[in-house]
N, C-alpha and C positions, 0 to 999 in steps of 0.2 A: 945601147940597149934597144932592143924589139918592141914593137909597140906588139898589142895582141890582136888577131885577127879573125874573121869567122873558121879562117883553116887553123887556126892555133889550136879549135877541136881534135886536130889527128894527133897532135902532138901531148895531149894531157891526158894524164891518167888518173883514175881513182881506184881506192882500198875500201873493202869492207866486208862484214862478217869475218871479223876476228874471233880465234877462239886461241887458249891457252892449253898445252898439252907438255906435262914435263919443264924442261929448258925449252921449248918449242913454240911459235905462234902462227898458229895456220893463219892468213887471211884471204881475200878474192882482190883479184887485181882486174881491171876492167880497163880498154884501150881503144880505142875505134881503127878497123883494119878500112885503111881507104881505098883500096884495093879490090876487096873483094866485098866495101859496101856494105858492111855490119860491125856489130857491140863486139869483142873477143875477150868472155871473162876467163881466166886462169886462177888455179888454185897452187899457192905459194907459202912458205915456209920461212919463217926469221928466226936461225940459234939467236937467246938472246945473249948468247957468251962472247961469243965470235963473229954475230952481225952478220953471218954469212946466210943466203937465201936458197932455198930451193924450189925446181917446180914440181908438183905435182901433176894429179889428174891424166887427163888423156888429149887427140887433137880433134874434141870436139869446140866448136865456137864458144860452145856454154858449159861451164865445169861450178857447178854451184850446191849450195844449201849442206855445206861440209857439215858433220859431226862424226866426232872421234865415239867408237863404242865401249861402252862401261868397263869392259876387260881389257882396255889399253892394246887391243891387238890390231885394228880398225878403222883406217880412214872412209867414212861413207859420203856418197855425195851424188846428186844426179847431174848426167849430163845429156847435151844430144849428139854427142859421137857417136852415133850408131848406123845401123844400116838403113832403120828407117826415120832418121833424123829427129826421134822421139825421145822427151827425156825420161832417161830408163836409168833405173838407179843400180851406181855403179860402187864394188870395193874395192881398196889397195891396203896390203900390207901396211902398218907403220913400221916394220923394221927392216924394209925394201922389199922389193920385188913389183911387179906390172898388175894395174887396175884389172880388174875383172868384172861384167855386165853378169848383175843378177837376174834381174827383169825381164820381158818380152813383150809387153801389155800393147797392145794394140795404139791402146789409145793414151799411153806412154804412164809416166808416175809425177804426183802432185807432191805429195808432201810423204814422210817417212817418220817412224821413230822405232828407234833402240831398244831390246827388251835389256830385260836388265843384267841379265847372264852375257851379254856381245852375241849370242849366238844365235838369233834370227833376229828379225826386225818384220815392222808392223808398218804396210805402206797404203797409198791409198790409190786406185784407179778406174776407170771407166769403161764400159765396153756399151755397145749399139743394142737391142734388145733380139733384133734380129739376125745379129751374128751370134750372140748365146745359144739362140735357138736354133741354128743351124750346124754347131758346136755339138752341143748336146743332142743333135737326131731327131729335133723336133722342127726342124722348118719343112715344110713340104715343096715339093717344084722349086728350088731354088735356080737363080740363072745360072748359067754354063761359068764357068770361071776365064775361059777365054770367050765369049758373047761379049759385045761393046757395049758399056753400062749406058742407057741412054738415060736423059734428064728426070728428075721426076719432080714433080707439085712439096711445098714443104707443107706440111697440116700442121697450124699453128692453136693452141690452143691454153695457153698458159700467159698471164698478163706480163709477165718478166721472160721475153722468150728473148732478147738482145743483147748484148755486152759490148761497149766500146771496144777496141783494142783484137777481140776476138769474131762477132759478128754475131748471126743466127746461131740460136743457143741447142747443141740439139734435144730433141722432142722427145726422145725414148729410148730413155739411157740407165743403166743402172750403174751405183756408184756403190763402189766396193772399200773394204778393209780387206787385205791379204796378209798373211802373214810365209816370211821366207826364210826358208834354213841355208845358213851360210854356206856351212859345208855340201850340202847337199844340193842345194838351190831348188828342193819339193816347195812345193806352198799350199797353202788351200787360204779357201773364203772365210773370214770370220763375221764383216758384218757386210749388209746387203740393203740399200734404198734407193728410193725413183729419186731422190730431191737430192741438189748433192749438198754437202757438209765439208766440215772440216776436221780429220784428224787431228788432236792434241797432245795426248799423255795415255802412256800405256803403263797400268799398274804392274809394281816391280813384280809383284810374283802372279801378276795376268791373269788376274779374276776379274778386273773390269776396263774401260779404255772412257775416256772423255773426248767429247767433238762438239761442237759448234753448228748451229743451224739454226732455220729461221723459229720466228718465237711459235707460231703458229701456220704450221705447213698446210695445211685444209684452207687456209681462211688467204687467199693472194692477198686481199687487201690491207691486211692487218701488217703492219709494217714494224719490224723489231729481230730481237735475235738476243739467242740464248746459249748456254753450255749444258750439256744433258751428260748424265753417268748412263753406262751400259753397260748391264750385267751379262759376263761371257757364258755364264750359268746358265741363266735364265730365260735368256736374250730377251730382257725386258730394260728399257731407257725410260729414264725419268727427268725435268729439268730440275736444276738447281737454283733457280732464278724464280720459282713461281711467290714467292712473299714480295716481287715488284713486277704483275704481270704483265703489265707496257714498257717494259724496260727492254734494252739495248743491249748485252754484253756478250764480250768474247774473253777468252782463256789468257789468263794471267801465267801465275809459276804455283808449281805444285812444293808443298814446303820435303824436308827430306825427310821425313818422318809420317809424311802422307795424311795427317790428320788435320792441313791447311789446306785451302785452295786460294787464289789469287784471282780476283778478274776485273778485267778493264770495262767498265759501262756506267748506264746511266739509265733515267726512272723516264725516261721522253718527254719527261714537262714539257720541255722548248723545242720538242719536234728535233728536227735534224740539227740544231743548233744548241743540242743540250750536252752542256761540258759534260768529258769522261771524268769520274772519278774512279780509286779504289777503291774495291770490294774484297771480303774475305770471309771466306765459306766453309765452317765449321763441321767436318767430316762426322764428329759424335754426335753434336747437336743439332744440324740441320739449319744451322742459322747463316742468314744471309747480314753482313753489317756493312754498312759503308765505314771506310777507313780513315776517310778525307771528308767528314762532313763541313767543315769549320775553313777548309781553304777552296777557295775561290779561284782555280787552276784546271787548266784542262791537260789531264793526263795522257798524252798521246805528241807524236811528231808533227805539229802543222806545219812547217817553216817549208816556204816552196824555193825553189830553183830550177836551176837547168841542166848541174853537171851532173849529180850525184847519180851513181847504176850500182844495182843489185844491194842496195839498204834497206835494211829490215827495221831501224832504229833500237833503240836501247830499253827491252821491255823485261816487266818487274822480274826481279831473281833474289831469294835469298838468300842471306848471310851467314845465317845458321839458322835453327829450329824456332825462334822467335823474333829476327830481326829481317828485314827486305830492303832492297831497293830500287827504286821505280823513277822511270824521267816523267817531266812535263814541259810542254812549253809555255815560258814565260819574257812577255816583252821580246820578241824575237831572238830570244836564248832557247838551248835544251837545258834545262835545271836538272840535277840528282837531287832526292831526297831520299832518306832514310824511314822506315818507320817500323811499329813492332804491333801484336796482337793487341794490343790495346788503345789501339789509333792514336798515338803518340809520335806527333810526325817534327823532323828537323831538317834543316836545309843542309846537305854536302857540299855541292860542287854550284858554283854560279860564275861562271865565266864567258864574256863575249865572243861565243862559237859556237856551234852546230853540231851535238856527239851524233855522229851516225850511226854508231853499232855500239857496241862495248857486251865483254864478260867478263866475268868474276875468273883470276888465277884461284884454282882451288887452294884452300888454306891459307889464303892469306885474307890482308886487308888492301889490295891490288886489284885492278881491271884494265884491263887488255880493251883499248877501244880505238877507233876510226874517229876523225872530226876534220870537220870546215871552217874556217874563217872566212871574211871576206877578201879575204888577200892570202889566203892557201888554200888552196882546190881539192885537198884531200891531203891526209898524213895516218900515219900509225902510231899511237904511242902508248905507257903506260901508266894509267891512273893512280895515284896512292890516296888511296880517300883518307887517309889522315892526314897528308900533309897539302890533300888537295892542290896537288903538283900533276904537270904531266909529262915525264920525261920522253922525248921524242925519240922512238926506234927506227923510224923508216918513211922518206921523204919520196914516194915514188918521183915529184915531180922535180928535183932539187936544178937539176941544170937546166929546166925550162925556167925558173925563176929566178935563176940568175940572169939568162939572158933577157927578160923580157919586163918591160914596167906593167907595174899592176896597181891601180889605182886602189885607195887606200877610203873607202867611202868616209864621210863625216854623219854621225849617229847624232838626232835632235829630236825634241819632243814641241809641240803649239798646240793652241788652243783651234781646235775644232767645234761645230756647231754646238749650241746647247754650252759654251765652254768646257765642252769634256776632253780629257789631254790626249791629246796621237802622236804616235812616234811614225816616225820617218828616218829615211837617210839618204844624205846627198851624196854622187861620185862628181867632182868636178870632173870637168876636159884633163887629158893627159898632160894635152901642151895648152895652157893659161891663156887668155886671151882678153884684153879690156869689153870686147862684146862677142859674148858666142851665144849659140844655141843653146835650148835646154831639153830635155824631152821628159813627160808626164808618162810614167810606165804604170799604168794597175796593173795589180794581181790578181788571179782567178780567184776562183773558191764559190762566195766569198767568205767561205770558214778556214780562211787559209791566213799566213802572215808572211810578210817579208823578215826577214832577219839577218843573223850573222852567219851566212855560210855565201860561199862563193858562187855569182853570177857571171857563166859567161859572157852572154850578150849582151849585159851591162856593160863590162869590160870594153866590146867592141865596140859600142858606142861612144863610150868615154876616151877610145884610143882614134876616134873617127872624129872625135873637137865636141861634142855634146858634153851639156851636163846632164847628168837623169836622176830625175827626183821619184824616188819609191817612198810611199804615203801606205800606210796600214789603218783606210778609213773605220770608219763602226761595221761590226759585219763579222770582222779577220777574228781570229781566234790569240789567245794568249793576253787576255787584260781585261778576263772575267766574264760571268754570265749575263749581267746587264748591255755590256759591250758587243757580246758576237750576237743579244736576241734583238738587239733594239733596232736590228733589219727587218724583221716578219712585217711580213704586209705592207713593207715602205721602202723597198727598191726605188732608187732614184731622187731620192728627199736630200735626207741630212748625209748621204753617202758620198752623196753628188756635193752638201756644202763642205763637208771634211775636207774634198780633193782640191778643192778651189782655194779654199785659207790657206791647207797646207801650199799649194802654189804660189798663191801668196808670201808665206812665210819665206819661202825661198828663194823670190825674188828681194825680200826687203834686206835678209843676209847676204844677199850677193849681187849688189847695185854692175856689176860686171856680164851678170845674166842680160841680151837684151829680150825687152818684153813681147818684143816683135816677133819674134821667131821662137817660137814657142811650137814644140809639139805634143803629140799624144799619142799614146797605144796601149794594148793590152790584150789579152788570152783569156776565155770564156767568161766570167763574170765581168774580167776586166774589158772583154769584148765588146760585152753588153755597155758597160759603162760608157767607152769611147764614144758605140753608137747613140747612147745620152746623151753625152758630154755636146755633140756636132749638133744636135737637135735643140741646145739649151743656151750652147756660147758660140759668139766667134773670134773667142782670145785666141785659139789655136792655128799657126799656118798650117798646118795638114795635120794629117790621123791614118792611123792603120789599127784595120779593129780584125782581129784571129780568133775563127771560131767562136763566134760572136753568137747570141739571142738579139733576134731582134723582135720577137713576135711570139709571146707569151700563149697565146692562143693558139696557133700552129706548133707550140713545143709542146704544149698540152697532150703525151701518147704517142708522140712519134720519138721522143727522146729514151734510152735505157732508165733513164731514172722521171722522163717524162710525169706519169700521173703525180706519183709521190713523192718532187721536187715543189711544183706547182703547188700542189694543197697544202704543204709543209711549209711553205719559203713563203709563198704568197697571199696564203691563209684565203684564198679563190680557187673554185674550182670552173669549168665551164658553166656554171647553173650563174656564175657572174662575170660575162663577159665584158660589160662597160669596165669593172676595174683593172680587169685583165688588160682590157688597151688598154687603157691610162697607163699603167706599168709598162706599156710595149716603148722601145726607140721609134717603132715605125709609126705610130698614132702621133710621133712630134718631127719626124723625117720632114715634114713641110718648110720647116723653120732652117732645116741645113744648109750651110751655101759653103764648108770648110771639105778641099778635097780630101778623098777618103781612100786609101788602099782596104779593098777590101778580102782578107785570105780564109780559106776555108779547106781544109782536108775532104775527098772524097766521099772517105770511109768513117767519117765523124759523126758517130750513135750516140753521142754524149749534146752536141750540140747540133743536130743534124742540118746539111749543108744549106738544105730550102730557108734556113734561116739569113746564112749568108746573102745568098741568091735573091731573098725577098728585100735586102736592104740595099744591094746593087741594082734592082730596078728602081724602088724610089729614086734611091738620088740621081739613078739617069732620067728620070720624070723631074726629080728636081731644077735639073741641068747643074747638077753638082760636079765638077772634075772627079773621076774616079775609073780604078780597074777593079777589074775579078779575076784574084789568084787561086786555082785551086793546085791541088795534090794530091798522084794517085798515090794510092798501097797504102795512104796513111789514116791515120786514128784522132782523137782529138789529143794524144801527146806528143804529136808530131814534134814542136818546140824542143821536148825532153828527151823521148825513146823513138825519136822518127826514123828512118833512113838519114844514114847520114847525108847523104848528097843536097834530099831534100830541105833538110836543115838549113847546110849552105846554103844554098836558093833562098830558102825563108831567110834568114837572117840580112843577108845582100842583099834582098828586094828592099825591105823597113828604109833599111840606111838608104838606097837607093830613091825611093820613093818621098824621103826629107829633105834628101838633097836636091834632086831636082824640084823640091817645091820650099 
């Protein structure tokens, strides 16, 4: 058998966005081409008679966001096969024949939906405000179209003008609804705004359309988000959310009878760390209710990793005209539960793994879903929510896990500070050893959780002779509203005693661990943490902290979520800097003497680099052993959605950098 390695990336696959069509299940297969240095998602097909698969779509790298159209004639899907590498949404027959590119949008297509005849669809895209206007015969002096476009100034003027992953956000752009005839591929504009939004649901016989946007667009500061109706008549929008005007939500499932609505949010008590619940919004009466007052669950995907591409996770759909189904995570599970108009909720499905996609086969009691374990990377199968079974249709990765050991993590719960209970879990060493290493991995977030779905580079550590202990301190999400709030304002307290017991814990389980060689890492919250952690101990032989905070005060406006992380998370704003250091790693960076890799992405808007960089000078002020890794082209997911290559790198360096210390 294989041990597994950082290149055992090129070799694993994942599935997701399954849908059900007939005998038929479309899902997205995702591969890493090492070659040419990118993701390569494909759209594929499982008869479920004869097991036999098909490919779809076209030879663009990205073949995504499938939906089959209500008239069963209609595979729709965007991709960026195109000429100008934009994803432009594209048809294929379902009874054969070759996709075809309905689109040509400039500035490509975001999201799409179906009207309810198959016969056009309702898409959503963007254009510059000065290419409209030069469009439409209204720019004056434009430049020559062969003239060499020289640089210009960007005028910034909006407090959210950044996005991680993307960059400068542009400044004067309108964002459109189109709608497109199949057969004809004419379209025109149906709705038109500066701010952009989210298409959701287009009513079946197109008198109005639901989208998503922020709660209060006039006001930057006011921080939240809502679902608005739009009347096609009228063109007059309304929200649905104003009987909780500081609340949070976004677009749930529309029931099939159109006189329900579904939606995922919350009233913002707890600021960014206030559980989603469900909501359902009564089309006659105008009534907003929570669904889930009485469970103490956060309805949404928090479970993080590193393999999973193109997951949407598993969001409410119902069963018929009175019954739904919705996941949460709980205890580092995705849970199903069941519920009906009367917020009468039961539990379906509760199994140690990770659903990443799933839909309902129409007319049955069946669902067609995607999941993870910690020891299966990805799988396709079919739910029977009555027998609560899942019979497995399609193992993309079958002979890679034959050949190759995959360690089997061990799942345990201790007493953390305050004695409040944390789960964790331990991966021994592949190959056993009376004294090996062990390595301390935090998770970002931190409204995030470790769980049961597949960690590569845990794996590669664990097949490298490490054990690695994953801790889900106070903070993480999935074990209630007391548990993810009782962080506000106390980053570094009882966060920092959670990770230390739990290390503990796991040295007195495993007298084989030595205590000597102990290390540490972790990815932005967990970044931060590391950078605590070398500030507070020095039980750790070395650290590597990625995309790291090290200086609460400097992230204060220079981060995409900058102001409104801060005043949320750390209940300070600039008007109080003293506790702002306090919180900082770098106000205890004196106390450091544990060497430190320190990694940062170039193009990191989420934790920006200066943060890195500010904690790679203390400790060379400290005379702490340490380097500074950066990385161009990348984002702060570099770990998850990076360039592949760079990945390797990152990955090889960690190990590298435990080993020679």
């Amino acid at each position: 058998m294989k041990k597994i390695t950082s290149e055992s990336l090129f070799g694993l696959k994942n599935v997701s966005q399954s849908i059900a069509w007939k005998n038929t299940i479309f899902y997205l297969e995702t591969q890493i081409d090492k070659k040419e240095n990118l993701y390569r998602t494909a759209i594929k097909s499982l008869d479920r008679t004869t097991k036999q698969r098909r490919d779809w779509g076209d030879t663009g790298s990205v073949n995504t966001a499938i939906k089959i159209s209500p008239n069963n004639k209609w595979l729709a899907y965007l991709s960026n096969g195109t000429k100008d590498k934009k994803m432009q949404l594209m048809v294929m027959p379902l009874d054969g024949g070759s996709p075809f590119q309905l689109t040509e949008d400039k500035e490509g297509v975001s999201t799409y939906y179906w009207t309810n005849s198959g016969a056009s669809i309702y898409y959503q895209t963007a254009a510059e405000l000065e290419l409209e206007e030069e469009i439409n015969g209204d720019k004056k002096d434009s430049q020559s179209d062969t003239s060499e476009k020289l640089p210009e100034a960007t005028n910034i003027k909006k407090l959210t003008y950044k996005l991680d992953g993307v960059g400068i956000l542009p400044q004067n752009q309108n964002h459109h609804v189109k709608k497109i005839d199949i057969a004809t591929k004419s379209s025109s504009t149906i709705l038109t705004r500066k701010e952009s939004f989210a298409l959701n649901y287009v009513a079946k016989d197109e008198s109005y359309l639901i989208y998503a946007d922020e709660l209060n667009p006039e006001d930057e500061w006011d921080y939240g988000a809502t679902v608005y109706w739009y009347d096609l008549a009228t063109k007059e929008s309304h929200s649905l959310t104003t009987s909780i005007p500081q609340g949070s939500f976004s677009f749930g499932a529309m029931s099939p009878k159109e006189d329900y609505l579904l939606l995922v949010g919350n009233d913002f008590e707890y600021a960014f760390v206030s559980q989603n619940k469900l909501y359902g919004y009564d089309l006659s009466s105008h009534q907003l209710t929570c669904l889930t007052p009485n469970e103490d669950l956060e309805v949404s995907d928090t479970l993080v990793g590193d393999f999973q591409q193109q997951v949407t996770g598993i969001e409410p759909v119902w069963l018929d005209d009175e019954e739904y189904l919705f996941s949460a995570t709980e205890h580092g599970k995705i849970k199903l539960y069941k519920g009906n108009r009367s917020a009468e909720i039961s539990l379906v499905f509760d199994e140690p793994m990770h659903l990443t996609d799933g839909s309902l086969v129409p007319d049955t009691q069946t669902m067609v879903v995607t999941y993870s374990t910690t020891s299966k990377p990805s799988e396709l199968g079919l739910l029977d929510l009555k027998t609560k079974k899942i019979e497995l249709l399609y193992n993309p990765n079958e002979s890679f896990d034959k050949e190759h050991t995959i360690v089997q993590p061990e799942m345990f719960w201790y007493k953390g500070a305050d004695d409040w209970d944390i789960q964790g879990w331990y991966l021994a060493p592949l190959e056993r050893t009376d004294s090996h290493s062990a390595v301390l991995y935090i998770h970002g977030g931190p409204q995030v959780s470790y769980g049961e779905t597949f960690f590569h580079e845990m794996q590669v550590l664990a097949a490298k002779g490490y054990g690695v202990i994953m801790l889900n301190p106070r903070g993480g999400n999935g074990y209630g509203q007391e548990f993810v709030a009782s962080i506000l304002g106390d980053y570094g307290n009882k966060d920092f005693e959670d990770l230390m017991l739990g290390t503990d814990t796991v040295l007195a389980a495993h007298p084989e661990i030595n205590p000597k060689e102990l290390y540490v890492s972790g990815g932005s919250y967990g970044g931060f943490m590391t950078n605590w952690v070398v500030g507070h101990t020095d039980r750790f032989k070395a650290a590597v902290t990625q995309r790291s905070i090290s200086n609460w005060i400097s992230f204060y406006g220079t981060s995409d979520i900058g102001p409104f992380f801060v005043k949320f998370q750390l209940q300070h704003d600039l008007s109080n800097v003293e506790k702002l250091w306090g919180m900082s790693p770098l106000s205890h960076a004196h106390q450091a003497k544990t060497p430190i890799l320190i990694m940062h992405s170039d193009e990191d808007l989420r934790c920006p680099k200066e943060q890195g960089e500010q904690f790679y000078t203390a400790m060379k002020r400290q005379g702490v052993d340490t380097k500074f890794m950066t990385f161009p082209k990348s984002s702060h997911g570099l770990s998850r959605i990076g360039l592949p290559n760079l990945r390797i790198q990152r990955m090889e360096a960690v190990v590298d950098w435990f080993e020679t210390h």
